[in-house]
C-alpha positions in Angstrom: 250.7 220.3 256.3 249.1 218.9 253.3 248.6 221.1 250.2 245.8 220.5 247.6 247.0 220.2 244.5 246.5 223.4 242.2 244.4 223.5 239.4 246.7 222.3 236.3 249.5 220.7 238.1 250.1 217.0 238.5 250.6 214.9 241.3 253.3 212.8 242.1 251.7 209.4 242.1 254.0 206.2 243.1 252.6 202.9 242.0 253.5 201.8 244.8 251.8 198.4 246.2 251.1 197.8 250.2 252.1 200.3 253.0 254.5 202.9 252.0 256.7 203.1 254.6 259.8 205.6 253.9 262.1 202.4 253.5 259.1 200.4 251.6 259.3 203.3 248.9 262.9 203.5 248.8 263.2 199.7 248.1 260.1 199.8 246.2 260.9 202.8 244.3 264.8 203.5 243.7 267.6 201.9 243.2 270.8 202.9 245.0 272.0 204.7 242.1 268.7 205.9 241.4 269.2 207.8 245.3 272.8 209.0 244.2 271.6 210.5 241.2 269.0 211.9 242.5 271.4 213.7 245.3 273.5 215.0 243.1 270.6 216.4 241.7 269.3 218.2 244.8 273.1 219.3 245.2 272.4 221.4 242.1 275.0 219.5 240.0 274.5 219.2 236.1 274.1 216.0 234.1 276.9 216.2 232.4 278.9 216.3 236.4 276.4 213.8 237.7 276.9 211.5 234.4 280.9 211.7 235.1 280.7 211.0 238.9 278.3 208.3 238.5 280.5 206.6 235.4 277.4 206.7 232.9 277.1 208.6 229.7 274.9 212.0 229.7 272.4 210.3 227.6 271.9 207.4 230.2 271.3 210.1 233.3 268.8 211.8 230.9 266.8 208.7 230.3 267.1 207.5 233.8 266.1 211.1 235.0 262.9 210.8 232.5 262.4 207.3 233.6 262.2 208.8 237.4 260.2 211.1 236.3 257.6 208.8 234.4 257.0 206.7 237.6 256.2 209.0 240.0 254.1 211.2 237.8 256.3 214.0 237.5 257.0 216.7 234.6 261.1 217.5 236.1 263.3 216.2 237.7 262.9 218.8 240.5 259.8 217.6 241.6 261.3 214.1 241.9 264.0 215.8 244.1 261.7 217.5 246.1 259.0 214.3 246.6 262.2 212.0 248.0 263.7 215.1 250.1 260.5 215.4 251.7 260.4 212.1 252.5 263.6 212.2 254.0 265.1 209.6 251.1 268.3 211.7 250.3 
C-alpha cells in the first residue's frame, strides 16, 4: 500500500539512475559493509557495538551512517533501516 507523504516529513529519494530493481539498488546504492552496518542497525545494536564488530572506529560508523543518510534523503538512520528492510535488502 503506498502512503503519501505527510505534510513536513521528507522522502527518501535515491539518486538512483535506470530501473531500480531490488538488486539494481543494492549494487547501485550500498556497499557490502554499507548492508552489514545497516543490519546491525535494524538489530538494535549501538555504534559503538557495530563500530567494534565491523573493525572501524565510532566516528567512521557515524559519518558513514550520516553519509547513508545524505543519499537517500533521510533525517536518521532509522528511516534508512526501514527504506532497505522494506525492500527486502537486509
Amino acid at each position: 500500500m503506498h502512503r503519501p507523504a505527510m505534510a513536513g516529513t521528507r522522502q527518501l529519494t535515491p539518486d538512483v539512475p535506470g530501473q531500480r530493481h531490488s538488486h539494481d539498488i543494492t549494487t547501485a546504492l550500498f556497499s557490502r559493509d554499507e548492508l552489514a552496518m545497516l543490519s546491525l542497525f535494524a538489530e538494535g545494536w549501538c555504534v559503538t557495538t557495530i563500530a567494534r564488530r565491523l573493525s572501524m572506529s565510532d566516528r567512521t560508523v557515524r559519518r558513514r551512517s550520516r553519509m547513508l543518510c545524505d543519499r537517500l534523503n533521510a533525517s536518521s538512520i532509522i528511516q534508512v533501516v526501514a527504506w532497505a528492510a522494506r525492500r527486502g535488502l537486509i
